[in-house]
C-alpha positions as CSV (number, residue, x, y, z in Angstrom):
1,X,114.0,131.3,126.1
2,X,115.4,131.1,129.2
3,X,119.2,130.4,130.7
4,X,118.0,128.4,133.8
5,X,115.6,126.1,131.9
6,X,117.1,122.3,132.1
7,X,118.5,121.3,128.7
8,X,116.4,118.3,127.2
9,X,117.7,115.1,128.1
10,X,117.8,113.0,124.9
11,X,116.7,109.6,126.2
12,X,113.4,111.3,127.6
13,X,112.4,112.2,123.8
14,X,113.6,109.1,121.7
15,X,116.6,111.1,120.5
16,X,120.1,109.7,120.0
17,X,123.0,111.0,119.9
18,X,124.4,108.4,117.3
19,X,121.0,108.3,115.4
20,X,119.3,111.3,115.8
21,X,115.9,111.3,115.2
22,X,116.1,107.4,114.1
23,X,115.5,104.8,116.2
24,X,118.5,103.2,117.5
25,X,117.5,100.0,117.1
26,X,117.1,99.3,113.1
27,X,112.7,99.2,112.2
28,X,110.8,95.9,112.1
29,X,110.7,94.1,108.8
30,X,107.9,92.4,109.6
31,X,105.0,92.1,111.8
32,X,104.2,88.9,113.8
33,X,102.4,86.2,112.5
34,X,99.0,88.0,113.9
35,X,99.2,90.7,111.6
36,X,100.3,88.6,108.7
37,X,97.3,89.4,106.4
38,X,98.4,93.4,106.9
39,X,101.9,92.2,106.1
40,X,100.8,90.1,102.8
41,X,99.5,92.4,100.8
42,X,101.8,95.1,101.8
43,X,104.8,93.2,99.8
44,X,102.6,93.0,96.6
45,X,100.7,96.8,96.7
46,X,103.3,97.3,93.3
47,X,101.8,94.3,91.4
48,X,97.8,95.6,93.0
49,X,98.4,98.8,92.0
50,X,99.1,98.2,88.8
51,X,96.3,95.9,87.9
52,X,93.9,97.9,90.0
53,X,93.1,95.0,92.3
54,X,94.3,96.4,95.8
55,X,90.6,97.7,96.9
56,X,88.8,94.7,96.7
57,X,91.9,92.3,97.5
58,X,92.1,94.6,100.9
59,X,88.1,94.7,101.2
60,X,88.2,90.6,101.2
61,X,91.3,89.6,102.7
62,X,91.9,91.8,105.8
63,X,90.5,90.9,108.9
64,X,89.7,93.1,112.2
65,X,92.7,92.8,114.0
66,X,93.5,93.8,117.8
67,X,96.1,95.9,118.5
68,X,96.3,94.9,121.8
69,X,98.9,92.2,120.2
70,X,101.6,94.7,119.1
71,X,103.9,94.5,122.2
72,X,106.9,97.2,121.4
73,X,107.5,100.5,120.0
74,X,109.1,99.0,117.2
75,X,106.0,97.3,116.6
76,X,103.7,100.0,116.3
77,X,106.0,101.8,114.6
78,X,105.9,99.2,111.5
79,X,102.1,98.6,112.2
80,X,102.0,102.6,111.7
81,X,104.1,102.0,108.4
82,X,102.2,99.1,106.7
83,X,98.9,100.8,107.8
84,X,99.7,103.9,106.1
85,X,100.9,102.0,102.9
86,X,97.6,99.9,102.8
87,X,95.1,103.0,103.3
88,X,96.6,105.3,100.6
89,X,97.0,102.5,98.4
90,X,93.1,102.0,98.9
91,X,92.2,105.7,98.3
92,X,94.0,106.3,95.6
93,X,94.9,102.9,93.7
94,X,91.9,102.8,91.4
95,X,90.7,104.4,88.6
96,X,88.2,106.7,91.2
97,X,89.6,107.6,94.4
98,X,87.1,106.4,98.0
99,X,86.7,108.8,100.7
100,X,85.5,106.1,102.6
101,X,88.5,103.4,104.6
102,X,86.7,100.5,105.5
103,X,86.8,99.7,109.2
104,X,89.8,96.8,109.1
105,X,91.9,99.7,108.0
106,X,90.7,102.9,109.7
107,X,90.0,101.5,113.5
108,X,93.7,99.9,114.1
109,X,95.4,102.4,112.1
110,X,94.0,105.2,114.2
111,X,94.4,103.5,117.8
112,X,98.4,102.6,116.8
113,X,98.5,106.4,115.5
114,X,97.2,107.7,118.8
115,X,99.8,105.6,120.6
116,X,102.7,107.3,118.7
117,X,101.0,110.9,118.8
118,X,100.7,110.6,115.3
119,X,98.1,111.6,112.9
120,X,96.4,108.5,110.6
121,X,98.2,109.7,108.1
122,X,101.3,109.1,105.5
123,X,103.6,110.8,107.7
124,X,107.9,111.1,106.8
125,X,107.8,109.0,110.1
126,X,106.2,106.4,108.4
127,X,107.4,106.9,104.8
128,X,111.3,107.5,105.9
129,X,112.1,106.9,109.6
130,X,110.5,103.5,110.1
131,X,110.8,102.3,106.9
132,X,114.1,100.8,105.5
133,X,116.3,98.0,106.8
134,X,120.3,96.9,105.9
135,X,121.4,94.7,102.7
136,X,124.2,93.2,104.0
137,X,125.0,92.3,107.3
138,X,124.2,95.1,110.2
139,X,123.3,98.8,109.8
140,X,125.2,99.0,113.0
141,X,128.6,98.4,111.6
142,X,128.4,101.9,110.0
143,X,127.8,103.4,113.9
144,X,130.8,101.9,115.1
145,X,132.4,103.3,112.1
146,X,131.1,106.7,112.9
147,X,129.7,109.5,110.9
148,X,132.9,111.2,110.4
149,X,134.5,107.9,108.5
150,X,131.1,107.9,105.7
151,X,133.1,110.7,103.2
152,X,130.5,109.3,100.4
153,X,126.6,109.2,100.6
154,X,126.6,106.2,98.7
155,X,128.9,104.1,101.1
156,X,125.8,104.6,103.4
157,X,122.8,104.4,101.0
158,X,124.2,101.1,99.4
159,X,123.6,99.3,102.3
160,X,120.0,100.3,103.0
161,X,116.9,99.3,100.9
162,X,113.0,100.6,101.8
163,X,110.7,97.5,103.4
164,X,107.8,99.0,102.0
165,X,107.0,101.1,98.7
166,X,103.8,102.1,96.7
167,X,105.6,101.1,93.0
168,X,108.6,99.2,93.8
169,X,110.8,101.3,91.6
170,X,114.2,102.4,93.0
171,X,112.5,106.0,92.2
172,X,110.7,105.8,95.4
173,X,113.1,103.8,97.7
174,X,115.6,106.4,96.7
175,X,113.4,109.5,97.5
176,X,112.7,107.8,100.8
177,X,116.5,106.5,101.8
178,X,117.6,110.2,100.8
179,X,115.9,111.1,103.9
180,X,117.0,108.4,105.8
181,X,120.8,109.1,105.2
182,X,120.3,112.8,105.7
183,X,118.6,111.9,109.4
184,X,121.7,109.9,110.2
185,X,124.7,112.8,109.0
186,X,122.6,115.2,110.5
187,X,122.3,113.2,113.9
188,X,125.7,114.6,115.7
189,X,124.1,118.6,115.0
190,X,121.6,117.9,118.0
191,X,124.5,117.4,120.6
192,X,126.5,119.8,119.0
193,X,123.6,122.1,119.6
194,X,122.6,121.5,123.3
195,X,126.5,121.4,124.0
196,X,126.4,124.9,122.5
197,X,123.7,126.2,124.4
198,X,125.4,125.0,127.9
199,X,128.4,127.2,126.8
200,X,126.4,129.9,126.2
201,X,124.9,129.4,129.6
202,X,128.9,128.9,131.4
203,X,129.9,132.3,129.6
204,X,132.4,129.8,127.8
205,X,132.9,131.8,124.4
206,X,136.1,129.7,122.8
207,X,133.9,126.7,124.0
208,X,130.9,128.0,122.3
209,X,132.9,129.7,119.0
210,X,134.7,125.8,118.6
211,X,130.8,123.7,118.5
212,X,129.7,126.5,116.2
213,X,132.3,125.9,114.0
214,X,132.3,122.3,114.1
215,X,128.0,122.7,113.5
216,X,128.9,124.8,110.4
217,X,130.9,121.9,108.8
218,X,128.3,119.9,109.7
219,X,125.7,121.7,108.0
220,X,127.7,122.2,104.9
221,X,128.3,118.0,104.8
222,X,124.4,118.1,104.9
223,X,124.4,120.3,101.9
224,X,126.9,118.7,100.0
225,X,125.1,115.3,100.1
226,X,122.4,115.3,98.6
227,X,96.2,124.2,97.9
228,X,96.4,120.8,100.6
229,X,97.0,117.4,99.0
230,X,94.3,114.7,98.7
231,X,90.6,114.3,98.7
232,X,88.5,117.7,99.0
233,X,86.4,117.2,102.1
234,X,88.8,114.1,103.8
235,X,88.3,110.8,104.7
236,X,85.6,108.6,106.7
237,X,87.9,106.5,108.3
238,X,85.8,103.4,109.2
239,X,82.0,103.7,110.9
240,X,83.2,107.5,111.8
241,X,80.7,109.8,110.9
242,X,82.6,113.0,110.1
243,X,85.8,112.9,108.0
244,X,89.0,113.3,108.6
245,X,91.7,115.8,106.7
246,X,95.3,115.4,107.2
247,X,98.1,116.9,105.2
248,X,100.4,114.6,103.5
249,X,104.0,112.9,103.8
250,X,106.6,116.5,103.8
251,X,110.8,116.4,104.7
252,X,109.2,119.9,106.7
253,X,108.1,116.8,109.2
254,X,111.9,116.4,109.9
255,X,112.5,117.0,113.5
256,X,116.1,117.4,112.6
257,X,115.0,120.7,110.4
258,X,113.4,122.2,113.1
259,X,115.9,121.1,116.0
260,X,118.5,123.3,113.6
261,X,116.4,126.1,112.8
262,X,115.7,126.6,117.0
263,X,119.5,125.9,117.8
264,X,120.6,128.9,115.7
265,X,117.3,131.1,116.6
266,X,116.3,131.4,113.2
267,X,112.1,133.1,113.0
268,X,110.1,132.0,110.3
269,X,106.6,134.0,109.5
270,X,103.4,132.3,107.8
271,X,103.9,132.8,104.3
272,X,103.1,135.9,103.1
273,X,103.8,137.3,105.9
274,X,106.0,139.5,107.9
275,X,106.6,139.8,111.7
276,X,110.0,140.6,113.9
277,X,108.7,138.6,116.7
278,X,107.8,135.3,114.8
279,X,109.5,132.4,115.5
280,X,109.5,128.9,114.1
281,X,106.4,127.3,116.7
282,X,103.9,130.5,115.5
283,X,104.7,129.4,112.1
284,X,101.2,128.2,111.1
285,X,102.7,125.6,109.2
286,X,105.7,125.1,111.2
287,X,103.5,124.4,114.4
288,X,101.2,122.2,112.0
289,X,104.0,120.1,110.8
290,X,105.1,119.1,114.7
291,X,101.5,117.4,115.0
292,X,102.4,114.8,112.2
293,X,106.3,114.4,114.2
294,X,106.5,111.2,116.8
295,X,105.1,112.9,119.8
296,X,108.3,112.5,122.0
297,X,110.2,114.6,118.9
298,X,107.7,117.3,119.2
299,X,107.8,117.4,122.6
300,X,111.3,118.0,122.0
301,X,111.1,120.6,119.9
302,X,109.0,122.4,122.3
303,X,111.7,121.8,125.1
304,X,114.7,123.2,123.0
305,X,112.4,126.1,122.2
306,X,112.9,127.0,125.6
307,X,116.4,127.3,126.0
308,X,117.9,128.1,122.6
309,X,119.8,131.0,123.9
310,X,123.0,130.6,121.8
311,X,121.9,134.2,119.5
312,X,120.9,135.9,122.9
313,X,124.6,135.3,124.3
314,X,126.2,136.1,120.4
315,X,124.4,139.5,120.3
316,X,125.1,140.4,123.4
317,X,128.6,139.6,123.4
318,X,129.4,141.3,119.7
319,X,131.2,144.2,120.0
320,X,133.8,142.1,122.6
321,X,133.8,139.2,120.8
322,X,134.1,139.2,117.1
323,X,135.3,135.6,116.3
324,X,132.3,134.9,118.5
325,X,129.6,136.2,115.9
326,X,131.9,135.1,112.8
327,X,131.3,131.9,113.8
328,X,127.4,132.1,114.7
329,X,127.5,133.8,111.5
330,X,129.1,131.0,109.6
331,X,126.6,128.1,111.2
332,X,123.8,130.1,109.8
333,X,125.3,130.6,106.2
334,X,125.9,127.2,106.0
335,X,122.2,126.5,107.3
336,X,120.7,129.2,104.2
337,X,123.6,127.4,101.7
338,X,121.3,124.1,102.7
339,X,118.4,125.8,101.5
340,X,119.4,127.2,98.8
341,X,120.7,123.4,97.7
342,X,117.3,122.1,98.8
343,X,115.6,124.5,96.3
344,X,117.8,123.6,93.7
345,X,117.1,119.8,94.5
346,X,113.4,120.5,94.0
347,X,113.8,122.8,91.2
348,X,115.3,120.0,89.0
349,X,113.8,116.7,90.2
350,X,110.1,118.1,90.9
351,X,109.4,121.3,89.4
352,X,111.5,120.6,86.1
353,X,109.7,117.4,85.7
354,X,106.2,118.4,86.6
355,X,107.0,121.3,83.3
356,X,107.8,118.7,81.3
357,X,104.9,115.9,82.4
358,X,102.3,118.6,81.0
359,X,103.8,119.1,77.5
360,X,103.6,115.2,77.4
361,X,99.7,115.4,75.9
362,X,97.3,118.0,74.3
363,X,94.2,117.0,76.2
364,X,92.8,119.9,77.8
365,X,92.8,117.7,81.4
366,X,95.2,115.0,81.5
367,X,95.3,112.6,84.6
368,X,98.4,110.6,84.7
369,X,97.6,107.4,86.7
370,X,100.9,105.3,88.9
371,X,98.7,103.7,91.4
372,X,98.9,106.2,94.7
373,X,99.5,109.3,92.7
374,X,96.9,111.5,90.0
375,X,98.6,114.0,88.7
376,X,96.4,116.8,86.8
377,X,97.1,119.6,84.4
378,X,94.2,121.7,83.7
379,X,94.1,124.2,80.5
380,X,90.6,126.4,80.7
381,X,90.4,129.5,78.0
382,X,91.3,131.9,81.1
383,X,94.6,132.0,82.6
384,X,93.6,132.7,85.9
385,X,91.6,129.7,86.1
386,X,94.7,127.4,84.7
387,X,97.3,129.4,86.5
388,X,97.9,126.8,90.0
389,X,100.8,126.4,91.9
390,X,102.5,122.9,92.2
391,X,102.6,122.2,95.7
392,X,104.3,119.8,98.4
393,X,102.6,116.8,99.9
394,X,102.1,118.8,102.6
395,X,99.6,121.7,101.1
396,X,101.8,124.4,100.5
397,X,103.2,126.1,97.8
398,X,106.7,124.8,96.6
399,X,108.8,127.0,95.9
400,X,107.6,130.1,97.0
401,X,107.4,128.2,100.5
402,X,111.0,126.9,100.6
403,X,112.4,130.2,99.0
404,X,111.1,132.1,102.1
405,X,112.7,129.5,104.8
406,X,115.7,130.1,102.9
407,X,115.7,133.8,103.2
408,X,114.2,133.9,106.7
409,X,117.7,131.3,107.5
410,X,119.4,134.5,106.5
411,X,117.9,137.4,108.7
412,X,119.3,135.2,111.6
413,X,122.4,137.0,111.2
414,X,124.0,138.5,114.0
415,X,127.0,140.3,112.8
416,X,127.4,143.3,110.8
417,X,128.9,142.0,107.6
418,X,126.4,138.6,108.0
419,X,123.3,140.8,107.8
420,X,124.9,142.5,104.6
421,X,125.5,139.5,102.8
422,X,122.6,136.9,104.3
423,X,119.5,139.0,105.1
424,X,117.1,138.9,102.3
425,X,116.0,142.3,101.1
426,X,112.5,141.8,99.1
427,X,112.3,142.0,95.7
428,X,108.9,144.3,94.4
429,X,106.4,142.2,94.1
430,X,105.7,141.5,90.2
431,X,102.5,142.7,88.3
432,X,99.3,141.1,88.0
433,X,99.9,139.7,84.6
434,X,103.4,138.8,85.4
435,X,102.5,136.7,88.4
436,X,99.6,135.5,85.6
437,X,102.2,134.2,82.8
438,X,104.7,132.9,85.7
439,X,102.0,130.6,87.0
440,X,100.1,129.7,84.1
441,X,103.3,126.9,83.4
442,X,102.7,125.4,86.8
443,X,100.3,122.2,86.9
444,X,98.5,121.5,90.1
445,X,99.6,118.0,91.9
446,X,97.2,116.1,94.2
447,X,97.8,112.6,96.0
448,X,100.6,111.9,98.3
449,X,103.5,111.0,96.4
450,X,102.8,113.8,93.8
451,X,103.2,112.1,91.0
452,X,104.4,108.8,89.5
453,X,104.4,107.5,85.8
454,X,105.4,104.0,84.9
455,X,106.3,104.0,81.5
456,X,109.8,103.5,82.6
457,X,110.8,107.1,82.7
458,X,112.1,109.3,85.1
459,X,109.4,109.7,87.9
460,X,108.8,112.3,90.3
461,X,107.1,112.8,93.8
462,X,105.4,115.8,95.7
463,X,106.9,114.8,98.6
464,X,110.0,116.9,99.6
């Protein structure tokens, strides 16, 4: 942390001030005619998914292709996307899942992930970012609107629709486009951010109280709108001898998450865990999730990490300047309010569902197929060996994992009366047998969207 550090210059990282952490210009539909058999059978993985065809249609029908042929960032960035679709549809879109891509897959989807610093890998990038295009007319004409004119997520979300999807149901687009819309709203908080940080470095405090207050309403617009995944052992991607393991497709792979949490200083631990001097980047999973962010947002990250100085100046400035920490104060409740909406989010569409997916049968395993996804609940005669947490696409726990980054948001406090009513104080830690009967409810998820039924009913994901 440092007051003489140059702020980050936006451009340098693929960050805009109107888009955030979207590209400005709107993602390829389509490939060029080169990459057309890619392209093909990513319109129709719904209809190969369901009649269990997609392996051998992709084993027969997809060339070798060069990827010395994709010209632009835009077009890696769909090559990234339609890549990703195609390999997890492979994996997991018959009966037995394949650790094993074959080489038309694996050898260009790893060289175009290298190119964007990414990991081969169904990333939010991939799922989310580069993956949705307008309805009618121009995306842009909302831009020129601004983000202070869209009062109603829908007036946004109605004019967008997902290029790509595993099932084709508007269960998925939405889950994606949710994330799409919440990148855009969120995209004036990184401005706001580094324009608070150079007050705080010009000893401008009215200045600095003025963007925290205007990030606080932000925030709260945010709010108000609204063990690891996969095969045990990885993937043999291609001829590769060794496999590969990646987590999977998690919102904690939002830059825009992260770019908040540094702007306000707020420290996150490993889970479980408990340290003063933690901070977001020695978060194991934290710091893992940057390696599956475009490598210019993570570079980013690392930048602002350097000069987030806005509690420094608050803390110091305390005692002299009370408006000064009400306002800091009021940026992070709003940031923990976001949390605690998050959790509630999950709670219903995820957690609620999952509960109510494993009173569906009496079989003592039950594997509910929807193409990408297995979903499996377990029952043995001991409750410690049925007792399993559900867990994100990204490997960790749910709950327990986005219950802590919402009580951590809260320790940021800097004032007096913000500490009394943010900072978590720990509740003691339950019994043995407690913690037994609390988890034994909980099925375990595996596959990268979580889970997906298609018998017409509501459907749910793991990713979040």
């Amino acid at each position: 942390m440092s007051y003489d550090y140059p702020l980050p210059n936006l451009q340098d990282y693929d960050v805009s001030p109107k888009t955030g952490f979207l590209p400005e210009e709107l993602p390829l539909a389509e490939l060029p005619e080169y990459f057309k058999p890619w392209e093909k059978i990513a319109k129709v993985i719904p209809a190969l998914l369901l009649t269990h065809r997609v392996r051998s249609v992709i084993d027969k029908q997809v060339p070798l292709l060069s990827t010395a042929n994709l010209k632009t960032e835009a077009e890696y960035r769909r090559a990234y996307t339609v890549l990703g679709f195609l390999a997890h549809a492979y994996i997991w879109g018959v009966s037995e899942p394949t650790n094993k891509l074959p080489e038309s897959i694996a050898k260009p989807w790893i060289e175009v992930s290298d190119h964007l610093r990414l990991p081969p890998i169904g990333t939010y990038a991939g799922l989310c970012l580069w993956n949705y295009q307008p309805i009618f007319g121009d995306l842009h004409d909302l831009l020129e609107n601004g983000h202070e004119n869209i009062s109603d997520p829908s007036e946004f979300l109605d004019n967008i629709q997902t290029i790509t999807t595993y099932t084709g149901s508007l269960d998925e687009s939405w889950f994606y486009l949710v994330s799409v819309y919440f990148e855009y709203i969120g995209a004036p908080c990184i401005s706001l951010g580094l324009n608070a940080i150079q007050n705080a470095r010009d000893n401008e405090p009215e200045k600095l109280i003025a963007n925290l207050q205007k990030l606080a309403e932000l925030i709260d617009k945010l709010g108000s709108n609204m063990e690891s995944v996969g095969l045990e052992g990885g993937v043999y991607y291609g001829n590769e001898s060794k496999p590969r393991v990646y987590a999977g497709g998690s919102n904690a792979q939002s830059s825009l998450i992260q770019t908040l949490d540094l702007i306000l200083n707020v420290d996150h631990t490993a889970t479980g865990e408990s340290s003063p001097k933690a901070n977001s980047a020695e978060n194991p999973f934290m710091a893992e999730m940057r390696k599956y962010m475009p490598g210019k947002h993570a570079d980013f990250l690392v930048h602002l990490g350097k000069v987030n100085v806005i509690r420094d100046y608050v803390t110091t400035h305390a005692s002299s300047n009370p408006s000064l920490v009400l306002a800091y104060d009021a940026s992070v409740a709003m940031l923990k309010s976001f949390r605690d909406k998050h959790i509630q989010i999950v709670t219903r569409y995820i957690i609620i569902q999952a509960q109510k997916s494993k009173s569906m049968g009496s079989s003592s395993t039950r594997t509910l197929r929807a193409g990408l996804a297995k979903a499996k609940a377990s029952s043995t005669s001991k409750k410690t060996s049925e007792s399993s947490e559900l867990k994100g696409t990204g490997g960790t726990s749910l709950l327990p994992f986005l219950k802590q980054c919402r009580d951590e948001t809260g320790n940021a406090a800097a004032g007096s009366w913000g500490k009394r009513i943010l900072t978590y104080k720990a509740a003691p830690a339950p019994k043995p047998d407690e913690q037994e009967e609390q988890l034994e409810t909980k099925p375990t998820f595996i596959g990268l969207a979580g889970q997906w039924r298609d018998d017409g009913a509501d459907s749910t994901q793991g990713h979040w």
